[in-house]
N, CA, C, O and CB atoms as a CASP TS submission, in Angstrom:
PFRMAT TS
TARGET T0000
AUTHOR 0000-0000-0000
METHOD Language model
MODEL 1
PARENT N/A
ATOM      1  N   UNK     1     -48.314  27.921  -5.411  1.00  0.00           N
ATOM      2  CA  UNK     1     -46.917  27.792  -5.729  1.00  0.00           C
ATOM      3  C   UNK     1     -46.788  27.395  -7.199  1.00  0.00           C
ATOM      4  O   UNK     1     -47.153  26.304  -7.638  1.00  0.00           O
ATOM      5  CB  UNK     1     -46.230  26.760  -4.801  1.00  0.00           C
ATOM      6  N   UNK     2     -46.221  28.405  -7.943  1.00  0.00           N
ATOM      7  CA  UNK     2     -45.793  27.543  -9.664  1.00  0.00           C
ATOM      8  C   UNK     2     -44.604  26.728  -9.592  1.00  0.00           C
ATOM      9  O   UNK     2     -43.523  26.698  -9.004  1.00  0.00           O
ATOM     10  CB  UNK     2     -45.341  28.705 -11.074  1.00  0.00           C
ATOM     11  N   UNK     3     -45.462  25.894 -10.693  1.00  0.00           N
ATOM     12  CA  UNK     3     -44.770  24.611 -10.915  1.00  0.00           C
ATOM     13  C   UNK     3     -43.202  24.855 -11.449  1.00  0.00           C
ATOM     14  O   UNK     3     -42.409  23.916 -11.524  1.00  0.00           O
ATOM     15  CB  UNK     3     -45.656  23.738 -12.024  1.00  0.00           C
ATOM     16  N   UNK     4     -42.764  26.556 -11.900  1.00  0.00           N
ATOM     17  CA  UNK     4     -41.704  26.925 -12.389  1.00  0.00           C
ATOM     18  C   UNK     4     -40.664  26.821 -11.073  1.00  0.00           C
ATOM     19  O   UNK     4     -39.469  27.018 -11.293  1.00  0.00           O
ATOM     20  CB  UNK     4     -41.918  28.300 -13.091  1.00  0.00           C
ATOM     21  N   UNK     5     -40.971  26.608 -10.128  1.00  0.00           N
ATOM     22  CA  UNK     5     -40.273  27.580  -9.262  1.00  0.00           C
ATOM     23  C   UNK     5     -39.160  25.916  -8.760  1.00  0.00           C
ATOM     24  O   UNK     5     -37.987  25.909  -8.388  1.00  0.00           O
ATOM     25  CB  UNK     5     -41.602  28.675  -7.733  1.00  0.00           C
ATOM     26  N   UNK     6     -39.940  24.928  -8.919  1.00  0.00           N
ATOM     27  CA  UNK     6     -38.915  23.472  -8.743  1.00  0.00           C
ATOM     28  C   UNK     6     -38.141  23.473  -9.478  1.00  0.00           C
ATOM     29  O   UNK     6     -38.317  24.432 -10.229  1.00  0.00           O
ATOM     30  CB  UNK     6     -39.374  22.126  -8.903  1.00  0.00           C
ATOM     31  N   UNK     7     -37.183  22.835  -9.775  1.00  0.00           N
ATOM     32  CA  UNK     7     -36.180  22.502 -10.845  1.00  0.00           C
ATOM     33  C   UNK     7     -36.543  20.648 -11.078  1.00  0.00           C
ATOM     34  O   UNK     7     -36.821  19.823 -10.207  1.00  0.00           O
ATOM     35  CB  UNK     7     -34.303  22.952 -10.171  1.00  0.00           C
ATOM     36  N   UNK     8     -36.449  20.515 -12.108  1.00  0.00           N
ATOM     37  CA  UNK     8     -36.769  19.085 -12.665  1.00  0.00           C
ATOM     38  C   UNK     8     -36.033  18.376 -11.899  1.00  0.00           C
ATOM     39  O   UNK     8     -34.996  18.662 -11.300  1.00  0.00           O
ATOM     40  CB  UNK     8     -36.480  18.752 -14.141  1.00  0.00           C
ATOM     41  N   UNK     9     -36.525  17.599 -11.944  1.00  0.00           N
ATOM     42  CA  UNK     9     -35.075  16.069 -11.880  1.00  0.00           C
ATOM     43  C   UNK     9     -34.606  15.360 -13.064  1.00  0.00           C
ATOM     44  O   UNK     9     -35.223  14.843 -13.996  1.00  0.00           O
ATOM     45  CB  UNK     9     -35.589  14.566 -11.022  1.00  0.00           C
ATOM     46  N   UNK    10     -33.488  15.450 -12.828  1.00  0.00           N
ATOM     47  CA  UNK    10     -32.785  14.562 -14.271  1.00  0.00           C
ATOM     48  C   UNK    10     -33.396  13.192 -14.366  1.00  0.00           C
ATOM     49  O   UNK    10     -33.769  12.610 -13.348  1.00  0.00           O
ATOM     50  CB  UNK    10     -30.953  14.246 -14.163  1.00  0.00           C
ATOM     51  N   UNK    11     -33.504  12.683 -15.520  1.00  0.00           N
ATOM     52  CA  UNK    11     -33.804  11.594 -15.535  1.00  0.00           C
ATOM     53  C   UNK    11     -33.138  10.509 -16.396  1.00  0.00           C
ATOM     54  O   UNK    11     -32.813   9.330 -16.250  1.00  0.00           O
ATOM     55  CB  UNK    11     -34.870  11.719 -15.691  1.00  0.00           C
ATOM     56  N   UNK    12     -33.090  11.347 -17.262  1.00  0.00           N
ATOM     57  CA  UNK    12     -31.260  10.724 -18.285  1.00  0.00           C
ATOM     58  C   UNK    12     -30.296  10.849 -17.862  1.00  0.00           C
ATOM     59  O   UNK    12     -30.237  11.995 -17.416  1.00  0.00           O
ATOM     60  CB  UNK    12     -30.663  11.327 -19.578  1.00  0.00           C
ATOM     61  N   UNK    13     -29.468  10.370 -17.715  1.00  0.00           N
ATOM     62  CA  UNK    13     -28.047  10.285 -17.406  1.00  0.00           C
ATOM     63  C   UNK    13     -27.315  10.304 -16.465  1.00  0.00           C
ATOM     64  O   UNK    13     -26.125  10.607 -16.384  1.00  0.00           O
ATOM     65  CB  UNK    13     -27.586  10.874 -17.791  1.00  0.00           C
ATOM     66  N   UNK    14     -28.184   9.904 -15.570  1.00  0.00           N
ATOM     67  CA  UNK    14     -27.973  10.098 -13.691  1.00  0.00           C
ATOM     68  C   UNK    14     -27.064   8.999 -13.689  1.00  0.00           C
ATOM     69  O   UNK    14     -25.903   9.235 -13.356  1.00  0.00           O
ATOM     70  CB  UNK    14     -29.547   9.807 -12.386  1.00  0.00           C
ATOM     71  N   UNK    15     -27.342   8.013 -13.958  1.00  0.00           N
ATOM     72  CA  UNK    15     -26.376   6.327 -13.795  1.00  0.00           C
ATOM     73  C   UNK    15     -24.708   7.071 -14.094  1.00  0.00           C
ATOM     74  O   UNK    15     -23.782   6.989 -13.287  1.00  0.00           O
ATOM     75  CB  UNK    15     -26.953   4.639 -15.600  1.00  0.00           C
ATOM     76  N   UNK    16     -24.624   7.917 -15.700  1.00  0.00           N
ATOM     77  CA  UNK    16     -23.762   7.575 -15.935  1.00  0.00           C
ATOM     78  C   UNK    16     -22.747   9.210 -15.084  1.00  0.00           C
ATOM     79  O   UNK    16     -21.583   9.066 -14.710  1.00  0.00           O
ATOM     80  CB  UNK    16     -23.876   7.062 -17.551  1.00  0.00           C
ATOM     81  N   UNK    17     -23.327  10.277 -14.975  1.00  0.00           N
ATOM     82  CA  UNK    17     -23.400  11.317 -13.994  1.00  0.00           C
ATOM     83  C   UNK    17     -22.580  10.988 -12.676  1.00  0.00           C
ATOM     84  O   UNK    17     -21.624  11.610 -12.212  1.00  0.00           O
ATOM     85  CB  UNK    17     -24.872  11.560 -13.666  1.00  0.00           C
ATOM     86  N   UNK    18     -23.180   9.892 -12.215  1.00  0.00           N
ATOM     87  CA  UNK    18     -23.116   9.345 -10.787  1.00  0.00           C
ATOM     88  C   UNK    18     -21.818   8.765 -10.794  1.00  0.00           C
ATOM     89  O   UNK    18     -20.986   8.981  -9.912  1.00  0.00           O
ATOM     90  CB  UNK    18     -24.265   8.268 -10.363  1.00  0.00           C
ATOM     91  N   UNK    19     -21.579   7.800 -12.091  1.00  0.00           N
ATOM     92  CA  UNK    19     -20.293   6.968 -12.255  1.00  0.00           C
ATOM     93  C   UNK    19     -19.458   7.766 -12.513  1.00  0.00           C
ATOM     94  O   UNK    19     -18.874   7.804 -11.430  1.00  0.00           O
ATOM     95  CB  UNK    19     -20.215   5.950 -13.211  1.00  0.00           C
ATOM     96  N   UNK    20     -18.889   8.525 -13.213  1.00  0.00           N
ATOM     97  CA  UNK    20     -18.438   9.258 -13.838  1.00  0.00           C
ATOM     98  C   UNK    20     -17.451  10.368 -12.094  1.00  0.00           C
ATOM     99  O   UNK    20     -16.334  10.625 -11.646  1.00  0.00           O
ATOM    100  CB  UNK    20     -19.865   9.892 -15.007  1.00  0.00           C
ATOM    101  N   UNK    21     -18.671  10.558 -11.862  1.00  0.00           N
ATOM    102  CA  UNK    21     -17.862  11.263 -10.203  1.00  0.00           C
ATOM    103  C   UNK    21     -17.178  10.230  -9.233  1.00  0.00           C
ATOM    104  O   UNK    21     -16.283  10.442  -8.415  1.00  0.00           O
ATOM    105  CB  UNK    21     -19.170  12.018  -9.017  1.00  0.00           C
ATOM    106  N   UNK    22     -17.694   9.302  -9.473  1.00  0.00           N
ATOM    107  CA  UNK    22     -17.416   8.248  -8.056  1.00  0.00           C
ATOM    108  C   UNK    22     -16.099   7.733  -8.743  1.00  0.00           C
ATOM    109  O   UNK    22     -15.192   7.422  -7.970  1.00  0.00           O
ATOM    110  CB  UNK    22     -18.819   6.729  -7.605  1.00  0.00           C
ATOM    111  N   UNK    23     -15.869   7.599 -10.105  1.00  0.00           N
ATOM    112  CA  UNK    23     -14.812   6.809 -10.622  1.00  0.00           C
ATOM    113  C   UNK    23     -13.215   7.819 -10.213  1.00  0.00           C
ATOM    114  O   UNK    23     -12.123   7.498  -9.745  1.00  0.00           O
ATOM    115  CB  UNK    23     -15.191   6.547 -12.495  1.00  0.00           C
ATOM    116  N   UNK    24     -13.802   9.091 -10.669  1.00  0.00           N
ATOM    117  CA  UNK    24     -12.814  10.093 -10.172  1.00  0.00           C
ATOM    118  C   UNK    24     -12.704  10.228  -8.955  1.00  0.00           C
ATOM    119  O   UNK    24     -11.631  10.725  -8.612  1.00  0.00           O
ATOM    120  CB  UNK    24     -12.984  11.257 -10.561  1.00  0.00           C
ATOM    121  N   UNK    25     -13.358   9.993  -8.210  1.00  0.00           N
ATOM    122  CA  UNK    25     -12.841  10.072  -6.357  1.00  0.00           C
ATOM    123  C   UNK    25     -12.024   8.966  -5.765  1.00  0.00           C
ATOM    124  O   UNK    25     -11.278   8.885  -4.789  1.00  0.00           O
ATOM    125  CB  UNK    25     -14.212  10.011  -5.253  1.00  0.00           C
ATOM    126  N   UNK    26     -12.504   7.984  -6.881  1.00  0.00           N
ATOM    127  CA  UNK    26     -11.955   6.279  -6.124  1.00  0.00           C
ATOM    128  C   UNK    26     -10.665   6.699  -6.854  1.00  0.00           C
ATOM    129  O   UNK    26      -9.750   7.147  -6.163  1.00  0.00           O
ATOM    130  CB  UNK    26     -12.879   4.282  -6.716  1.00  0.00           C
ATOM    131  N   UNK    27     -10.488   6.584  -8.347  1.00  0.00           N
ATOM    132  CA  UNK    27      -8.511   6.926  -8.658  1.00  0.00           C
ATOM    133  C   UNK    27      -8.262   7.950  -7.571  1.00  0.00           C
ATOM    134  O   UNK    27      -7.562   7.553  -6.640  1.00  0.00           O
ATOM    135  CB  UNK    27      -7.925   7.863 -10.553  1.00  0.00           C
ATOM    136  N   UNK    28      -8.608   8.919  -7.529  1.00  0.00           N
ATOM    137  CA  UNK    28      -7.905   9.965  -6.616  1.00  0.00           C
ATOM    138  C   UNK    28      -7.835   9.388  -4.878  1.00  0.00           C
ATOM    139  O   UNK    28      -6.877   9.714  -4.177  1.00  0.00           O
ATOM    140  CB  UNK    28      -8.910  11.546  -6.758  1.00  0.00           C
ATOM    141  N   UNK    29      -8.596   8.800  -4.511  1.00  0.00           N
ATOM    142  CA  UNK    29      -8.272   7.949  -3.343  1.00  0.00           C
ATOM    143  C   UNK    29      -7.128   6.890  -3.029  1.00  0.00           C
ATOM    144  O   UNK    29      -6.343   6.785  -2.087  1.00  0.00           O
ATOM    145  CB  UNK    29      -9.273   7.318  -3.218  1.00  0.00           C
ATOM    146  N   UNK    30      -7.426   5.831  -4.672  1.00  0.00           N
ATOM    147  CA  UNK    30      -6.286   4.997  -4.727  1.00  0.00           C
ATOM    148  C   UNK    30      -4.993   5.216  -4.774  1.00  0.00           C
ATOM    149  O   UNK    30      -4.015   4.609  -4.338  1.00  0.00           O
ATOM    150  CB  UNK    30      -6.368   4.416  -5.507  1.00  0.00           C
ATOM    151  N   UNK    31      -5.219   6.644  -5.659  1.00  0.00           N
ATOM    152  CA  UNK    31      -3.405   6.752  -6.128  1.00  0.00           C
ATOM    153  C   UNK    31      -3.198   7.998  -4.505  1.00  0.00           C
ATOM    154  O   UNK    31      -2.513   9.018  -4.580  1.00  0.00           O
ATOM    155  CB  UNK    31      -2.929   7.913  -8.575  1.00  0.00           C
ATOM    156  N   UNK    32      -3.764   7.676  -3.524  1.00  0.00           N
ATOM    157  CA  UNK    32      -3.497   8.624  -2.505  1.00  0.00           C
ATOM    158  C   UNK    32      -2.976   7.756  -1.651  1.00  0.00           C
ATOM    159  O   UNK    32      -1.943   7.982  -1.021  1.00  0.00           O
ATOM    160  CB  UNK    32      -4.616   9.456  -1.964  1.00  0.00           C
ATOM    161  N   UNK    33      -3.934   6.255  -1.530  1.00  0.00           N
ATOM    162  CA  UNK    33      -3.284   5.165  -0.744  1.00  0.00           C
ATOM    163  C   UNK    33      -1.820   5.030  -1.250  1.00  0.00           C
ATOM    164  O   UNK    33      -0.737   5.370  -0.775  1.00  0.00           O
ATOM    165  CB  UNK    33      -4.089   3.756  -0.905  1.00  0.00           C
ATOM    166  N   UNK    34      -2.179   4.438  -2.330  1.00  0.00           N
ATOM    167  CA  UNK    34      -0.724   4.139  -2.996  1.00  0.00           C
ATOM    168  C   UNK    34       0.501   4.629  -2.446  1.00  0.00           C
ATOM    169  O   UNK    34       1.624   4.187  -2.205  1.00  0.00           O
ATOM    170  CB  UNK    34      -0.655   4.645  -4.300  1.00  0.00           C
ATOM    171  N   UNK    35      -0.253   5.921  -2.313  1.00  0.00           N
ATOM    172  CA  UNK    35       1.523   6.858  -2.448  1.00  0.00           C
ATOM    173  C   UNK    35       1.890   6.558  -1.205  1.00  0.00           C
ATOM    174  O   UNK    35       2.881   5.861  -0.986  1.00  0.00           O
ATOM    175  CB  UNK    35       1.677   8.869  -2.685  1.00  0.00           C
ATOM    176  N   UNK    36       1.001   7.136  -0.094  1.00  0.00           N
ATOM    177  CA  UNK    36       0.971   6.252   1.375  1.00  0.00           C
ATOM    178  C   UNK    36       1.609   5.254   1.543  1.00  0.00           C
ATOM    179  O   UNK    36       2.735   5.290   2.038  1.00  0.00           O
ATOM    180  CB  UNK    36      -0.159   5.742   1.774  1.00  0.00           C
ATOM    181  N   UNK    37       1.105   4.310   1.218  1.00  0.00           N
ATOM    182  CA  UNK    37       2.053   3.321   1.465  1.00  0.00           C
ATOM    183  C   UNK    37       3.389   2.870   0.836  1.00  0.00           C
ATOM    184  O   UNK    37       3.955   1.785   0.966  1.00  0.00           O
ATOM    185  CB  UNK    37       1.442   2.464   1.423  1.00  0.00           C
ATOM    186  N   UNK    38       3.666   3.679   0.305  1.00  0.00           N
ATOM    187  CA  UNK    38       4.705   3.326  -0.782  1.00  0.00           C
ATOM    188  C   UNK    38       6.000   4.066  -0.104  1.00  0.00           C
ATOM    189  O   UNK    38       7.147   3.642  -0.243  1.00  0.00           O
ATOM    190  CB  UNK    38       4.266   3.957  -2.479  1.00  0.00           C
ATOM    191  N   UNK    39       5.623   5.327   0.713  1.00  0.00           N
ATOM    192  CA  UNK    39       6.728   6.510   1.095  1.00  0.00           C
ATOM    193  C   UNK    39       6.499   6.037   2.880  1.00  0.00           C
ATOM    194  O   UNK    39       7.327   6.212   3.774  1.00  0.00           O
ATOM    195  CB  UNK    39       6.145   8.639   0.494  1.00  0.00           C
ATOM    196  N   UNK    40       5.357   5.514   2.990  1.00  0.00           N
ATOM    197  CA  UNK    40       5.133   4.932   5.293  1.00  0.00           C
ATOM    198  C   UNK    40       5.541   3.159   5.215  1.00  0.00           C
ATOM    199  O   UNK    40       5.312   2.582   6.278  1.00  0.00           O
ATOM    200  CB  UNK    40       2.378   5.022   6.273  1.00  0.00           C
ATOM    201  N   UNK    41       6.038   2.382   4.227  1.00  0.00           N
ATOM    202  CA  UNK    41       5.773   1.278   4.724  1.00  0.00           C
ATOM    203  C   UNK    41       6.726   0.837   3.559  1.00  0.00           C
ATOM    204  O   UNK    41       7.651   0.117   3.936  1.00  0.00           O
ATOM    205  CB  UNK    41       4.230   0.792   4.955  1.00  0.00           C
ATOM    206  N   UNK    42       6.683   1.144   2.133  1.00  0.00           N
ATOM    207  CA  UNK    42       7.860   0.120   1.589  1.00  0.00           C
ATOM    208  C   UNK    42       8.899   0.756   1.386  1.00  0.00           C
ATOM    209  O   UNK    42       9.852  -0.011   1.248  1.00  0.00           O
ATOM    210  CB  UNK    42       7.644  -0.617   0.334  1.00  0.00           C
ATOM    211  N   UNK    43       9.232   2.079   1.280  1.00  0.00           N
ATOM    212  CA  UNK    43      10.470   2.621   1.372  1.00  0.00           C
ATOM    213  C   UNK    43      11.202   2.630   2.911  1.00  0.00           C
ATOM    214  O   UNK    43      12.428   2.731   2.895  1.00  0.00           O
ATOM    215  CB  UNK    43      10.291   3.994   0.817  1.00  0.00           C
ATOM    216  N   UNK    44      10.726   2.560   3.855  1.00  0.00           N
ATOM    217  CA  UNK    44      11.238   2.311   5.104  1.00  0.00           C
ATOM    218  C   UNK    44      11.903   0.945   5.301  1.00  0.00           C
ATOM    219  O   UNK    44      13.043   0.596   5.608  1.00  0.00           O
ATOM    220  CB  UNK    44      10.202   2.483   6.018  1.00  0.00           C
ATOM    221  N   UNK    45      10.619   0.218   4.970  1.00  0.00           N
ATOM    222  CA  UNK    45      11.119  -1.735   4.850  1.00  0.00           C
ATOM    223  C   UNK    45      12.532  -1.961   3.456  1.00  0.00           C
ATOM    224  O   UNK    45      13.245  -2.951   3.613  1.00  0.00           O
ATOM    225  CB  UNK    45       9.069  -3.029   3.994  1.00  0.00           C
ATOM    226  N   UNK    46      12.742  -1.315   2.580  1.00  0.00           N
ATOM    227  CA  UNK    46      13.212  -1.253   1.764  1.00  0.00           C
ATOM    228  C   UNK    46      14.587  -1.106   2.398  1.00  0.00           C
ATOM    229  O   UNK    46      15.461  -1.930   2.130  1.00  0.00           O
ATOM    230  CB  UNK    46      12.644  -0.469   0.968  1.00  0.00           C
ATOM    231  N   UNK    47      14.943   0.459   3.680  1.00  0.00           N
ATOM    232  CA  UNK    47      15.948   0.670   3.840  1.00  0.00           C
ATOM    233  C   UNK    47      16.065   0.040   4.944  1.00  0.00           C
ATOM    234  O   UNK    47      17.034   0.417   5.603  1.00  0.00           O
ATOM    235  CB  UNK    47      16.261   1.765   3.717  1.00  0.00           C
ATOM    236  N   UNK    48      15.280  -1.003   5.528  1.00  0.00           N
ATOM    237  CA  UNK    48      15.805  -1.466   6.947  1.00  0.00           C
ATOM    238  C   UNK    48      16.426  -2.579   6.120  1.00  0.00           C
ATOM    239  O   UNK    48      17.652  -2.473   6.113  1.00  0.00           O
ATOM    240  CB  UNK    48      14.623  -1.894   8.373  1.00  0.00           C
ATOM    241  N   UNK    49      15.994  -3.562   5.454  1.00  0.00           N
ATOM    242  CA  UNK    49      16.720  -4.360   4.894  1.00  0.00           C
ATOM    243  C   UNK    49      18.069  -3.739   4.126  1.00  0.00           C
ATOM    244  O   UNK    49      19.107  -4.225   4.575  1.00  0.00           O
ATOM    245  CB  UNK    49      15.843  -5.033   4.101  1.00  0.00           C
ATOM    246  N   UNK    50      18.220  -2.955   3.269  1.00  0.00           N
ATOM    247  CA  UNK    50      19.509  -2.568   2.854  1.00  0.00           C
ATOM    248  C   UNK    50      20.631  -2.104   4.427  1.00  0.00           C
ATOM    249  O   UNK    50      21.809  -2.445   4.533  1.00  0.00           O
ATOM    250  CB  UNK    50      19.167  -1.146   1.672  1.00  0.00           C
ATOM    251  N   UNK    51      20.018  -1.456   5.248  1.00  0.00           N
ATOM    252  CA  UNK    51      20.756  -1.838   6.389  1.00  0.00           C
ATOM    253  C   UNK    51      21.292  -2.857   7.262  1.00  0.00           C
ATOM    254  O   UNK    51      22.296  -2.894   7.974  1.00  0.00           O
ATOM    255  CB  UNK    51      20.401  -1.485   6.883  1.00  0.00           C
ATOM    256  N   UNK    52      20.236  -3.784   6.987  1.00  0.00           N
ATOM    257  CA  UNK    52      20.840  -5.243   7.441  1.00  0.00           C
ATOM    258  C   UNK    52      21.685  -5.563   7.048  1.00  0.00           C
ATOM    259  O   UNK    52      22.654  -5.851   7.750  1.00  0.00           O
ATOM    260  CB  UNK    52      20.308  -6.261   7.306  1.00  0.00           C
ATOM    261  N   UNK    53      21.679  -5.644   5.826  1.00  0.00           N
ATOM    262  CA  UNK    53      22.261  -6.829   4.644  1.00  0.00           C
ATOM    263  C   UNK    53      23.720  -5.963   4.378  1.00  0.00           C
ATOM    264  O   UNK    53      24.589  -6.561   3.745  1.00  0.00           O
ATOM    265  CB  UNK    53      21.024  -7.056   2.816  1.00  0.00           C
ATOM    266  N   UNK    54      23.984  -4.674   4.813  1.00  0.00           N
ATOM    267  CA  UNK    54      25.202  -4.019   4.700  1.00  0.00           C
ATOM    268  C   UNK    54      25.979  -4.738   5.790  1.00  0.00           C
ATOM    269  O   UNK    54      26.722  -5.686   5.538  1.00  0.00           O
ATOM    270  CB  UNK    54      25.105  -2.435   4.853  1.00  0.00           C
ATOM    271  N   UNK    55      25.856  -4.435   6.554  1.00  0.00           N
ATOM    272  CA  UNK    55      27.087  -5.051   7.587  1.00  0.00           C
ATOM    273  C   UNK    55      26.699  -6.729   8.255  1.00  0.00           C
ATOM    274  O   UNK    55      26.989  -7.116   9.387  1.00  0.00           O
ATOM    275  CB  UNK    55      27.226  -3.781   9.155  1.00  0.00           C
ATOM    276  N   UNK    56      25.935  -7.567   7.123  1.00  0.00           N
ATOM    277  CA  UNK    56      25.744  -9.252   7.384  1.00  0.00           C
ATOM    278  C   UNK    56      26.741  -9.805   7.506  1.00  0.00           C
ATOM    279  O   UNK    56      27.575  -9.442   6.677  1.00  0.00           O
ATOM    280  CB  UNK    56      25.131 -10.075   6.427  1.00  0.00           C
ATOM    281  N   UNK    57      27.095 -10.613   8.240  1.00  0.00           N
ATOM    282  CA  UNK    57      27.997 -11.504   8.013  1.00  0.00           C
ATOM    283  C   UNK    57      27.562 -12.798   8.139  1.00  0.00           C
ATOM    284  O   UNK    57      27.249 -13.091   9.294  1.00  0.00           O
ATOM    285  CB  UNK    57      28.982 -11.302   8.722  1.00  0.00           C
ATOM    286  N   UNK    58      27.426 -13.779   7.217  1.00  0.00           N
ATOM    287  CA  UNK    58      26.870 -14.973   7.166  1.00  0.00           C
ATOM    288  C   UNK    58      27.200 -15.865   7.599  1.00  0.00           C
ATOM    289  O   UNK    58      26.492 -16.834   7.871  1.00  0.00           O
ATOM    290  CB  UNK    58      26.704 -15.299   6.385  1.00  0.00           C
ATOM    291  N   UNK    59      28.823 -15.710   7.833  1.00  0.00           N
ATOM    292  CA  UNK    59      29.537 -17.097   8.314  1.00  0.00           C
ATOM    293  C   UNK    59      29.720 -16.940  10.038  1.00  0.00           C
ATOM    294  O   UNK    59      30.073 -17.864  10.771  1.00  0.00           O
ATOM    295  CB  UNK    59      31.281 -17.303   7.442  1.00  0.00           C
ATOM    296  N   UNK    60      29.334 -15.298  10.565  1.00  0.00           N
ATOM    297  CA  UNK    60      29.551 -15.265  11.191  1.00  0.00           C
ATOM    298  C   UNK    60      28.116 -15.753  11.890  1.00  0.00           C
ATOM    299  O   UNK    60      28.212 -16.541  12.830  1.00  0.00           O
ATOM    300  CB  UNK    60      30.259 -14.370  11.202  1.00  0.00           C
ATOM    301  N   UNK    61      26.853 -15.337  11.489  1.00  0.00           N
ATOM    302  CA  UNK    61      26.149 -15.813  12.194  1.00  0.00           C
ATOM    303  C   UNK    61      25.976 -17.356  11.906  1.00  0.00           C
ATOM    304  O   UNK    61      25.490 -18.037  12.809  1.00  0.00           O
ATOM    305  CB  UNK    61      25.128 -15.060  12.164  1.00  0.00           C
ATOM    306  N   UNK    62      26.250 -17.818  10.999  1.00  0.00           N
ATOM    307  CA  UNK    62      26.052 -19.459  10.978  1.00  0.00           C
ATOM    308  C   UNK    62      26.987 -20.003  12.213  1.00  0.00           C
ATOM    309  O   UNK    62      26.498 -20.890  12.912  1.00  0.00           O
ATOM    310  CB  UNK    62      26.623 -20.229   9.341  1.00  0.00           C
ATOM    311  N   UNK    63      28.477 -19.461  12.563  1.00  0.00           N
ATOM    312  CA  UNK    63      28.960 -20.083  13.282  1.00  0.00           C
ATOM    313  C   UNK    63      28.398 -19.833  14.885  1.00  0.00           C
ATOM    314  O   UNK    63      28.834 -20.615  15.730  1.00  0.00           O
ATOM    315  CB  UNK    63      30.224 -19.884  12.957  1.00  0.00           C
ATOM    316  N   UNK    64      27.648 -18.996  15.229  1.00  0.00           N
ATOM    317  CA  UNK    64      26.881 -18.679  16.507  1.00  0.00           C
ATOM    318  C   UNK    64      25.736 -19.791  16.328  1.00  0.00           C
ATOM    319  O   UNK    64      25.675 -20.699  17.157  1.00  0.00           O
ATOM    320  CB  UNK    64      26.270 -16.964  16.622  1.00  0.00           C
ATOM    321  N   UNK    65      24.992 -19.745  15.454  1.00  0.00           N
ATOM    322  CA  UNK    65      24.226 -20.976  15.296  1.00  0.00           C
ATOM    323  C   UNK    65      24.758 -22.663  16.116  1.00  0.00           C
ATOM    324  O   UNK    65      24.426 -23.409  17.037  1.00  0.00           O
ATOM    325  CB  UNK    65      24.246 -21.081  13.629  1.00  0.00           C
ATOM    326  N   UNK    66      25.731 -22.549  15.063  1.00  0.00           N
ATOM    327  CA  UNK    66      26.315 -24.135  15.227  1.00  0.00           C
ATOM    328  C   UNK    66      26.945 -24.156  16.692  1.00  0.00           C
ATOM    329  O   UNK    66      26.863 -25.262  17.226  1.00  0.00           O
ATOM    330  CB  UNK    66      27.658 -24.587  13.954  1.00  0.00           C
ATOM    331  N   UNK    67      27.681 -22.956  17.603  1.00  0.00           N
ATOM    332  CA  UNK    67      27.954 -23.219  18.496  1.00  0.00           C
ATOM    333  C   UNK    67      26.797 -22.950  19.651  1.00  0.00           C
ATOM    334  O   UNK    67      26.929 -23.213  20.846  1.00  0.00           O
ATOM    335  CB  UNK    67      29.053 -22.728  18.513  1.00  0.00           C
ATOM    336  N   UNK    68      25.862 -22.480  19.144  1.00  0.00           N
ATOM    337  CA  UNK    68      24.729 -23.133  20.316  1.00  0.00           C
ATOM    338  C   UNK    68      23.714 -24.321  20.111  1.00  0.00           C
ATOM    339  O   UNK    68      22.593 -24.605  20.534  1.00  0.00           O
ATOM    340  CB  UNK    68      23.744 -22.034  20.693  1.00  0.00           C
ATOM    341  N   UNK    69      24.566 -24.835  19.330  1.00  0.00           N
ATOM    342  CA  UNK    69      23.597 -26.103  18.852  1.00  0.00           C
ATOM    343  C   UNK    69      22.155 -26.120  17.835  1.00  0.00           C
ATOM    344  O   UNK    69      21.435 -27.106  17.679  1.00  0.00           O
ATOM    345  CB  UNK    69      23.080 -26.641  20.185  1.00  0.00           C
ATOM    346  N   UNK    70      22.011 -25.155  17.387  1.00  0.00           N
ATOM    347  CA  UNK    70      21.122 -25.174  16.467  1.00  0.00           C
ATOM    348  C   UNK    70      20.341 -26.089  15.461  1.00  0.00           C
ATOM    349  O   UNK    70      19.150 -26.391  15.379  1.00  0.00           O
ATOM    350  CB  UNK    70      21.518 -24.588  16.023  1.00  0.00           C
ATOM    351  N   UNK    71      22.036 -26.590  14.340  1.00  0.00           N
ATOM    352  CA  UNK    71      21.854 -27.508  13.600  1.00  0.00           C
ATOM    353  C   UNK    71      22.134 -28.595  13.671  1.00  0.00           C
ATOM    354  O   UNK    71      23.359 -28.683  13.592  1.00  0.00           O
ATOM    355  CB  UNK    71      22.106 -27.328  12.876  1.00  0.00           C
ATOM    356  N   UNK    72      21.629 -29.631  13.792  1.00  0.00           N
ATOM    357  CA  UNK    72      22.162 -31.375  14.312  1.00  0.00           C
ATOM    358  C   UNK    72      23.716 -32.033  13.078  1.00  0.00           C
ATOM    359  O   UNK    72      24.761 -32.666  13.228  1.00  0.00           O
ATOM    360  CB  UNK    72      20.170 -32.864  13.900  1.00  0.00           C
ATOM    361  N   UNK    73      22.963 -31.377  11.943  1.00  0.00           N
ATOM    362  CA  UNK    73      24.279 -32.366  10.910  1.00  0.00           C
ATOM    363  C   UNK    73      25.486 -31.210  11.221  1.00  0.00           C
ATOM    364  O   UNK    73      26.605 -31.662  11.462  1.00  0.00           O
ATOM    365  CB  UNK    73      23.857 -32.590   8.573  1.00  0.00           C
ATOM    366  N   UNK    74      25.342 -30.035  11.223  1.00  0.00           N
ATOM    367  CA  UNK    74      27.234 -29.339  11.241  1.00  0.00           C
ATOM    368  C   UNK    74      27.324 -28.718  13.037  1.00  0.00           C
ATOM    369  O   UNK    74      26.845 -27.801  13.704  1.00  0.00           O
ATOM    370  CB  UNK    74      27.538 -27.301   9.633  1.00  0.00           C
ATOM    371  N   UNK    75      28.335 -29.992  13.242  1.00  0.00           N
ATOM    372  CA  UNK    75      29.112 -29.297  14.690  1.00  0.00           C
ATOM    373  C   UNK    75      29.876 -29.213  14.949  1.00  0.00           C
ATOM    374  O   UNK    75      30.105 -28.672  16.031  1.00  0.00           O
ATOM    375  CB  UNK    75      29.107 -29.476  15.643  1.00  0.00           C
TER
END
């Protein structure tokens, strides 16, 4: 068998070869999470609260509070 017929192994620049790919898969992973969670979990939480807080009424639930006894100083 000739020795032509292998292909070498690199021996320079493998470290930085190696980094160089892995760095590009991890951004492209991260900014994949990111987006994920950004469009499944804080834009949803985002609009459940703006739905709350639209039709709140504060005095109304404080006064359900106080009439089931909730708070000791306002009755």
């Amino acid at each position: 068998m000739p020795s032509s017929a292998l292909a070498k192994p690199q021996m320079r620049g493998l470290l930085a070869k190696c980094l160089q790919f892995h760095s590009v898969g991890a951004t492209i992973v991260s900014l994949g999470v990111a987006a994920f969670y950004k469009f499944a979990v804080a834009e949803p939480r985002k609009k459940a609260y703006a739905d709350f807080y639209r039709n709140y009424d504060s005095m109304k639930d404080f006064e359900e509070m106080r009439k089931a006894g909730t708070f000791q100083s306002a009755e």
